[in-house]
C-alpha positions as CSV (number, residue, x, y, z in Angstrom):
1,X,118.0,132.4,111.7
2,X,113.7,132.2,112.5
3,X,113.9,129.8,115.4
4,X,110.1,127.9,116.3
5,X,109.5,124.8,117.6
6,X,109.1,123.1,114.3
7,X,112.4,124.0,113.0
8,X,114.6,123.4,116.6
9,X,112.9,119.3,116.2
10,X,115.0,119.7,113.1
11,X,117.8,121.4,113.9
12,X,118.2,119.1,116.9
13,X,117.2,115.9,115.2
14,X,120.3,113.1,115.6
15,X,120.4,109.3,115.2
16,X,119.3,107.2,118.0
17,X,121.2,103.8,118.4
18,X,120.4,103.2,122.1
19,X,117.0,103.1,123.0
20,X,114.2,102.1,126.7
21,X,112.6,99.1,126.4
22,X,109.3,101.1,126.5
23,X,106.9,100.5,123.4
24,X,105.3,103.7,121.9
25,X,101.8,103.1,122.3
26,X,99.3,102.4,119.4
27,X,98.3,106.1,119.1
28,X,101.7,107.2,119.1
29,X,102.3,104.5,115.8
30,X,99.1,105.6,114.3
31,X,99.8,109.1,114.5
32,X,103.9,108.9,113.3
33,X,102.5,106.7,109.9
34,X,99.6,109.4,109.4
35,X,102.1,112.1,109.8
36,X,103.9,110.3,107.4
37,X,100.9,109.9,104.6
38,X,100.7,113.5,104.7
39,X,104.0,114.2,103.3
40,X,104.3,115.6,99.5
41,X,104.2,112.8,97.0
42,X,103.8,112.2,93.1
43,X,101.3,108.9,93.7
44,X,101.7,107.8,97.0
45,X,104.1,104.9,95.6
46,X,105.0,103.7,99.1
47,X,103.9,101.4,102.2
48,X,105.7,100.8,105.5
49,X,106.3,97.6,107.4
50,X,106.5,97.2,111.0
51,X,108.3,95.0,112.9
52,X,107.8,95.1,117.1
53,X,111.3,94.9,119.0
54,X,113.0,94.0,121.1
55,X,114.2,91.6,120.2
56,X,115.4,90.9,116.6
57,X,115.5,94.3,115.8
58,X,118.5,97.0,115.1
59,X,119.8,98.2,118.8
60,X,116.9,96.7,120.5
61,X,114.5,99.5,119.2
62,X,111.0,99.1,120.0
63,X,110.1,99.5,116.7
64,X,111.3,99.0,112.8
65,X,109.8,100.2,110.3
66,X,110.9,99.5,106.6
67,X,109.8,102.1,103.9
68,X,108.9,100.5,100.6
69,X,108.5,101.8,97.1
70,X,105.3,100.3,96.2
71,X,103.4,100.0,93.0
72,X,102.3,96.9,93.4
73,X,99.4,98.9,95.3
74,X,99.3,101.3,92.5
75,X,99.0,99.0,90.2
76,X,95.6,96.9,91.7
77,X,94.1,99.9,91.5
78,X,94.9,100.5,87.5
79,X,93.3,97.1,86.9
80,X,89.7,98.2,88.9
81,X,90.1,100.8,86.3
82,X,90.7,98.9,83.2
83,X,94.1,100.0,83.1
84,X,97.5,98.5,83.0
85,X,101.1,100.2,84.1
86,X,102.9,101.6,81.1
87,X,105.4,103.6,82.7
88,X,108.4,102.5,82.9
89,X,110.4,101.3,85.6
90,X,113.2,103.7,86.2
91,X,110.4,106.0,86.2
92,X,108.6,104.7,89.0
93,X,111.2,103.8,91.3
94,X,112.8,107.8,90.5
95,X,109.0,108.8,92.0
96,X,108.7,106.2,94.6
97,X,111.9,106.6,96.0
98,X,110.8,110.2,96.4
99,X,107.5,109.3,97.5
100,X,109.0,106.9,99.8
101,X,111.6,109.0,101.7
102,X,109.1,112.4,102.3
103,X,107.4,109.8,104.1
104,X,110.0,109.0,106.3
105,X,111.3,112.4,106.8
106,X,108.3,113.3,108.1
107,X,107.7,110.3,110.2
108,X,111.1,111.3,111.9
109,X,110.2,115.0,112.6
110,X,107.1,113.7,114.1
111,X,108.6,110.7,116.3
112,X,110.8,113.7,117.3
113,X,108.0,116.1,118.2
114,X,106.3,113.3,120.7
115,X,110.0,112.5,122.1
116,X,110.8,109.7,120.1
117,X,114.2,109.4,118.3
118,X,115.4,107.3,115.2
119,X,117.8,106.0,112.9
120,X,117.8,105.3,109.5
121,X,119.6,101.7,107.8
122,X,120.5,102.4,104.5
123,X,121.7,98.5,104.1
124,X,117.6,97.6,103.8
125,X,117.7,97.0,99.9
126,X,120.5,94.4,100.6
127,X,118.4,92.4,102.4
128,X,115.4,92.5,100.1
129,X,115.4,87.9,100.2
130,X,114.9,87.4,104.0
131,X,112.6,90.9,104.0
132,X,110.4,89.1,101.1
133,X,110.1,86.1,103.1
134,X,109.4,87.1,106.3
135,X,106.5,89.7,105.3
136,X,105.3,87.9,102.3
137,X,106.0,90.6,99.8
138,X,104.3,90.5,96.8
139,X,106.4,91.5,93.5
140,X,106.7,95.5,92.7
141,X,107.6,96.1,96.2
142,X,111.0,97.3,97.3
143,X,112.3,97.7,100.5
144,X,113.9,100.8,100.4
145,X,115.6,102.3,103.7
146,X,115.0,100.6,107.5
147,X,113.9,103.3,110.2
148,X,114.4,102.5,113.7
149,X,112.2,104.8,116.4
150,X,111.6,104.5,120.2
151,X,112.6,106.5,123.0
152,X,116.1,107.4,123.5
153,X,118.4,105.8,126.1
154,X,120.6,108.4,125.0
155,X,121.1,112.2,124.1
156,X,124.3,112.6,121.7
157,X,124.6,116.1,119.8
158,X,123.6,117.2,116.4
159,X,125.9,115.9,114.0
160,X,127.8,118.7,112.2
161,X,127.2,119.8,108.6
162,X,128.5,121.8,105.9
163,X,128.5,125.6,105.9
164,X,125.3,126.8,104.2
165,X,127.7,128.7,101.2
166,X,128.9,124.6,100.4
167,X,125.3,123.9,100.0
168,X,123.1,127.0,98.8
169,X,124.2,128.1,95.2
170,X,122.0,131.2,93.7
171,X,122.1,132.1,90.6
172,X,124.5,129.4,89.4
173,X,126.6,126.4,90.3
174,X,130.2,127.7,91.7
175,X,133.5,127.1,90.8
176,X,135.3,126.0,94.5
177,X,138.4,126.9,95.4
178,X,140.7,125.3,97.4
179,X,140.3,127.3,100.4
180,X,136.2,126.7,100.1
181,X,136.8,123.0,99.9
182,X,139.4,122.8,102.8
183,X,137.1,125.2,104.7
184,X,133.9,122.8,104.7
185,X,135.9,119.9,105.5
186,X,137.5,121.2,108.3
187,X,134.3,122.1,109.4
188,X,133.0,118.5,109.1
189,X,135.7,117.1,110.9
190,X,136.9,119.2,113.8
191,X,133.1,119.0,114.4
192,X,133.2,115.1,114.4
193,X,136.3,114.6,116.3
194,X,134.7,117.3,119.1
195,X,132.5,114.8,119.7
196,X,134.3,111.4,119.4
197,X,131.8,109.9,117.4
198,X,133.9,107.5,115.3
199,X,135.6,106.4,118.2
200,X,132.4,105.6,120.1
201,X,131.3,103.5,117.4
202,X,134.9,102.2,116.6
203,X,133.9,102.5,113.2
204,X,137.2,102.9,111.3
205,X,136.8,101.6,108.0
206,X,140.1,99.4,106.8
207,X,141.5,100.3,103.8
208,X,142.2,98.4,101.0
209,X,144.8,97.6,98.4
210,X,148.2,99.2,98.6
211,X,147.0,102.1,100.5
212,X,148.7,103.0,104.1
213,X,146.8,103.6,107.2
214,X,148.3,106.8,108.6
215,X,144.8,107.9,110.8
216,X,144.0,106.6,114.2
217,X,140.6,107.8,116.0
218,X,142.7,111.1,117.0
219,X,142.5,111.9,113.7
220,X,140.3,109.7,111.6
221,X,137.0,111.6,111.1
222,X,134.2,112.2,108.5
223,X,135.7,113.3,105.3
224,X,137.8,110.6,105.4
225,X,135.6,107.7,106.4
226,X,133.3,109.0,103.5
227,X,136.1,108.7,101.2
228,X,137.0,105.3,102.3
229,X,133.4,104.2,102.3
230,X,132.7,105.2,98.4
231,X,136.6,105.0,97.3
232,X,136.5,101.5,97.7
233,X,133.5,98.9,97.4
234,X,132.7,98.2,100.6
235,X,128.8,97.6,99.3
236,X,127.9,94.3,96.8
237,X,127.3,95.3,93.2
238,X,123.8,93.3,93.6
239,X,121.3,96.3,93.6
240,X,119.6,95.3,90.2
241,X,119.5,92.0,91.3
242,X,117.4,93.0,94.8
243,X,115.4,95.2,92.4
244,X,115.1,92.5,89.8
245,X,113.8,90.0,92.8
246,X,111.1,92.3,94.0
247,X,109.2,92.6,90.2
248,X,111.8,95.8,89.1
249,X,114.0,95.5,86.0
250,X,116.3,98.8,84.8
251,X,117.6,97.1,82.3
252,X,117.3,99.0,78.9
């Protein structure tokens, strides 16, 4: 592989869950969100909130910052023009979400460039009623993904990942083979267990129903907890109804 500094940020790049009490200063913000701004998009159908820690924020992190797909925004500017949104909403929230998470990814390449570290909360949408409140959202804006950042009070590893022939595919899709399978999760959890990362977090997730347990944190790892987490609803069925609150409706 090319190595330059750019690409070892990347490479390197692991969630942060223990942060210093030090606050980034202003500049450092401003240039994270601008860094941000400059990533790809299809209409700029995002904003970002900010909420100063430590106190009442995810692992005490200086800062959190929530990415929103925004068209209420979007549409303002449609009505200077004489125009009114005709798209429809699936549409918009397929582009915002894009829109919405180049941002972030590059906000988190640049927090790591000045030293910073992060970690993203994918449990944001759930919370879409008390987020509303507490920054007055107007409708058409959905809170999309949380993103702590600050500067880390730890330094754990890069998390493994699959082998690049489980994720590349030229020419066409494959068929796998057992092996291939087996291979790639073997790889994903010898690499976890190296590092003892579910056990840190003692985040075993029970099972449910009629199933066994048969793991303990000697042998529970990634493949596994992924399995648990989306072979069983651990996660309310309420997304359309977070959507529906903040001015979105899928329905047909």
């Amino acid at each position: 592989m090319i190595s330059n500094p750019i690409v070892e940020t990347m490479l390197n790049r692991k969630s942060i869950r223990k942060y210093k009490a030090e606050m980034p200063a202003d500049e450092v913000i401003e240039t994270v969100v601008r860094a941000g701004q400059q990533a790809p998009f299809a209409s700029q159908l995002c904003s970002l909130l900010l909420q100063r820690g430590p106190t009442e924020t995810p692992f005490n992190a200086p800062l959190l910052f929530i990415v929103c797909v925004d068209s209420h925004k979007w549409e303002l500017i449609m009505a200077e023009r004489g125009w009114q949104m005709d798209a429809d909403d699936a549409l918009l929230l397929l582009l915002g979400f894009q829109d919405a998470a180049l941002m972030a990814e590059n906000m988190v390449v640049a927090a790591e460039s000045l030293g910073m570290g992060s970690c993203f909360l994918g449990g944001i949408p759930f919370e879409s009623k008390s987020i509303i409140k507490e920054f007055k959202l107007p409708p058409r804006v959905f809170p999309m993904v949380g993103l702590t950042m600050g500067y880390p009070a730890e330094n754990p590893p890069p998390r493994p990942r699959y082998p690049l022939d489980f994720v590349l595919f030229e020419g066409e899709y494959p068929q796998f083979t057992q092996e291939q399978i087996r291979e790639a999760m073997q790889i994903m959890d010898e690499g976890y267990l190296a590092q003892d990362y579910y056990t840190k977090l003692k985040a075993m997730i029970p099972l449910r129903g009629e199933r066994q347990e048969t793991y303990d944190y000697k042998t529970y790892s990634w493949t596994e907890h992924i399995s648990r987490k989306w072979g069983q609803r651990l996660f309310p069925s309420t997304l359309l109804k977070h959507l529906r609150r903040c001015g979105f409706n899928l329905s047909d």
